[in-house]
C-alpha positions in Angstrom: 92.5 107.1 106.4 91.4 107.7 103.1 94.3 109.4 101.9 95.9 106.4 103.1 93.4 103.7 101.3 94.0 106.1 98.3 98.0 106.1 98.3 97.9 102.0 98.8 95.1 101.9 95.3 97.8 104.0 93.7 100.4 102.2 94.5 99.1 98.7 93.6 97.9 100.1 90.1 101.5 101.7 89.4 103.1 97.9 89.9 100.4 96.4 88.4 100.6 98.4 85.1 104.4 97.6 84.9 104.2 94.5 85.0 101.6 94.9 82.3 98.7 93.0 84.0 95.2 93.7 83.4 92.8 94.4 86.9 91.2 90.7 85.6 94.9 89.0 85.1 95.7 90.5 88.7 92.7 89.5 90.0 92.6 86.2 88.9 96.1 85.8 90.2 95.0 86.8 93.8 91.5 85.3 93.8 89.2 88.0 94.2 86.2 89.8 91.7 87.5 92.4 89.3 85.3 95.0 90.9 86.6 94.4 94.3 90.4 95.2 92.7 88.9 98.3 91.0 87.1 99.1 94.6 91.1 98.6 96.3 92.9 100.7 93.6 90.7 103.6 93.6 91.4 103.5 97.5 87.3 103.3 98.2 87.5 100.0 100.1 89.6 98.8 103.2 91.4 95.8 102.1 92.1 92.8 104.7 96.1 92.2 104.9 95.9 89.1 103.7 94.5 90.4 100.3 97.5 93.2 100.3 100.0 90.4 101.1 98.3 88.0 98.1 98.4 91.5 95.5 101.9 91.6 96.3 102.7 88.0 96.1 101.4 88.1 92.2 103.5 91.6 91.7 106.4 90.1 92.7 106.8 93.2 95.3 107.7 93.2 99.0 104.5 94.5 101.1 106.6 97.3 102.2 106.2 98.5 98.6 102.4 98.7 98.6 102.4 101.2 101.4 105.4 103.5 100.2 104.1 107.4 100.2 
């Protein structure tokens, strides 16, 4: 699982970065503390799917994307 948790962080930094948004713009965006995005993106917390569907909401991406190996 962690590999997993760590692939989805990854993946919702990658998007993140290119659309040049800060972890606080992104987090603001979704509605959820800073830490807790830095906690998702370093793949060392289990995020609920509503919080993956809300990330990808504010990136513009479909969920699909967030779980892509």
């Amino acid at each position: 699982m962690t590999n997993r948790l760590k692939n989805i962080g990854l993946n919702i930094k990658k998007y993140r970065k290119q659309r040049g948004l800060s972890q606080i713009d992104l987090a603001v965006e979704v509605g959820i503390d800073r830490s807790y995005l830095s906690e998702i993106e370093n793949g060392r917390t289990n995020p609920s799917i509503n919080v993956l569907y809300a990330i990808a909401d504010s990136l513009k991406l479909q969920i699909v994307q967030i779980f892509e190996e």
